[in-house]
N, C-alpha and C positions, 0 to 999 in steps of 0.2 A: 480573549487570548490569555494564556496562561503568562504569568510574569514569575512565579517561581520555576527553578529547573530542575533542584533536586526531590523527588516526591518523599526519600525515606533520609532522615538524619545519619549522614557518617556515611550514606552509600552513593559513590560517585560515579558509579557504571551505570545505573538507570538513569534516565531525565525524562521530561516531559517535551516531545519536540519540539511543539510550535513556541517554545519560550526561547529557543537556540537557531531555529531556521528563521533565515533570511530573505531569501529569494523570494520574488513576488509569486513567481511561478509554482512554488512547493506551497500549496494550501494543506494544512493539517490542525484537526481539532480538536479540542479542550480533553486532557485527561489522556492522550494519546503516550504512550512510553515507547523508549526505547531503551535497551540495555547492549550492552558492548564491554564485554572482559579481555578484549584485543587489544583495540585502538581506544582513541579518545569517543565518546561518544558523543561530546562536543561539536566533532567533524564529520556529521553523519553527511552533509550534504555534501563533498572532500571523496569521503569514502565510500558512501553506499550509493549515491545518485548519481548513474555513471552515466555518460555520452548526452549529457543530458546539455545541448549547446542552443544560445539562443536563438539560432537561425531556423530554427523550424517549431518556436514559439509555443510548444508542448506544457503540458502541466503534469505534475503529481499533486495530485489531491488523495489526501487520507482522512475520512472521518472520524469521528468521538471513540476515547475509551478502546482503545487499539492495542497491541501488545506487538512490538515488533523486537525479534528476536536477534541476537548477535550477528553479525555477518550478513544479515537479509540485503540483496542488493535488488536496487531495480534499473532495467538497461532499456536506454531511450535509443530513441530510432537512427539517432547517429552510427550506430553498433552493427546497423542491418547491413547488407549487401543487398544491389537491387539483384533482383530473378528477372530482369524485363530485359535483361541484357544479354547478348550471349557470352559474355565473362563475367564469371564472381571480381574481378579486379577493379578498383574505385577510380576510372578512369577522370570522370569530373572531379573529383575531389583534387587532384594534381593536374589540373589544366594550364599550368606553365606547363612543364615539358609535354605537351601534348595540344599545346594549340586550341584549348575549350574555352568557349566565353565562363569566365568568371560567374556569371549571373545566373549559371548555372547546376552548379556546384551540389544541390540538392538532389541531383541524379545522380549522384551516388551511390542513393541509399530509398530504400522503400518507408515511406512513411503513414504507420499504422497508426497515430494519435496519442490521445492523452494515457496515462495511467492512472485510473481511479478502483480506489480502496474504500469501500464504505465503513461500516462504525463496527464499532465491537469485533473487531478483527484478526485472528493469533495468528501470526508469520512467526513460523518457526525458525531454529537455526540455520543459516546461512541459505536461507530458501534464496529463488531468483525471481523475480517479477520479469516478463518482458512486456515492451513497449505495446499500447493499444490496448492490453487487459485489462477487465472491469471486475473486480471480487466484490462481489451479495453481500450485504450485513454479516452479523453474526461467522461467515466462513474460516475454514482454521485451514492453515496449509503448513505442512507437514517438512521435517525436520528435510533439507537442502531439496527438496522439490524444487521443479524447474517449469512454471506456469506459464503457458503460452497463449492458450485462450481463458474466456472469460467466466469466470466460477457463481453459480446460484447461491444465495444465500441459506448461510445455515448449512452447508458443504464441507464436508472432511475431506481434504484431495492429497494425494501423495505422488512421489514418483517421476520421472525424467522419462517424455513431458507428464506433467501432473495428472491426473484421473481420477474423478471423484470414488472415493473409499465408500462412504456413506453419509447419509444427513444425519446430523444430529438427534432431529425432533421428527415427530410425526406433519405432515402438511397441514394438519390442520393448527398446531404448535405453531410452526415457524409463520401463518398467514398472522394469526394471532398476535408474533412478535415486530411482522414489519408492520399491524397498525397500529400497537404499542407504540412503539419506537422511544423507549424508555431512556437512553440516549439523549434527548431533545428537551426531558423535563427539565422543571427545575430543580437545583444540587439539593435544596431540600426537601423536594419531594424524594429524591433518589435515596437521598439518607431515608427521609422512616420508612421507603418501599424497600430497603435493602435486603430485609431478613427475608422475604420472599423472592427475589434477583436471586440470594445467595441458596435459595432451600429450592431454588425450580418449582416452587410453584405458582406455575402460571393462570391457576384459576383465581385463588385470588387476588394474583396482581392485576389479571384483567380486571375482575369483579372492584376493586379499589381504583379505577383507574384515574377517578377524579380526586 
């Protein structure tokens, strides 16, 4: 886990999140950023993890080396309205005036699960995650896109709801990259493999891979 927050000297809008996140429930890993020229970026789990309540025991998990953009927000299952009802109205959730056991309260709201984000991930500005979605490695989601299901790796998606745009790489690339999983090595293999990370090519980073 990261114990520094700020990754660049003198720049206090990016951080590294899992140096600032709390919550047992928010799992996020090594090298992961966030940036925020609004609010504090401090306060991401405050601001950006919304409905996110412990009574329905959810997780955000975001993997390694992530880029997550100003304003990305991701909306947990509290947020939802159940469809199984014949009123969008959150009858259990106000079971005083309405006479509802208590213990029941979670019929509410429809609950679609965790939110996981895998490694190497760009969420652009003020994009929205909704709850139950699962993003591929490598996928980029696109400037206020609004993602509802769950995105393949190495996926360009855009758009309200989101819709993948294109893959980045050829199939035979991106298989390549999730058994890489360059991610996972060690920070000094990453360093001398860097000039090839940075120059896309991937044959000899495979060819190097030990």
């Amino acid at each position: 886990m990261m114990k520094k927050i700020y990754p660049r000297t003198g720049d206090t809008q990016t951080i590294y999140l899992n140096a600032v996140v709390k919550d047992p429930s928010i799992e996020v890993g090594d090298y992961t950023i966030y940036n925020d020229f609004v609010s504090n970026p401090l306060l991401f789990e405050q601001n950006n993890v919304l409905y996110h309540y412990p009574i329905n025991h959810e997780r955000l998990i975001i993997g390694k080396f992530c880029s997550i953009a100003c304003g990305t927000k991701f909306l947990f299952n509290c947020a939802n309205h159940t469809l199984k009802s014949l009123s969008t109205y959150t009858f259990p959730l106000f079971y005083e005036d309405w006479n509802l056991e208590k213990s029941n309260v979670s019929d509410a709201w429809d609950n679609k699960g965790d939110i996981i984000i895998g490694n190497d991930v760009w969420i652009g500005y003020e994009a929205i995650i909704m709850a139950g979605v699962h993003i591929g490695d490598g996928a980029i989601i696109a400037t206020r896109a609004v993602v509802t299901k769950d995105i393949p790796p190495y996926t360009i998606v855009g758009g309200i709801p989101a819709n993948p745009i294109r893959k980045r790489f050829s199939d035979d690339i991106i298989q390549k990259l999730e058994i890489l999983k360059w991610w996972d090595w060690p920070i000094e293999k990453i360093h001398q493999k860097l000039p090839y990370i940075l120059n896309g090519d991937i044959s000899n980073l495979f060819d190097n891979r030990k």
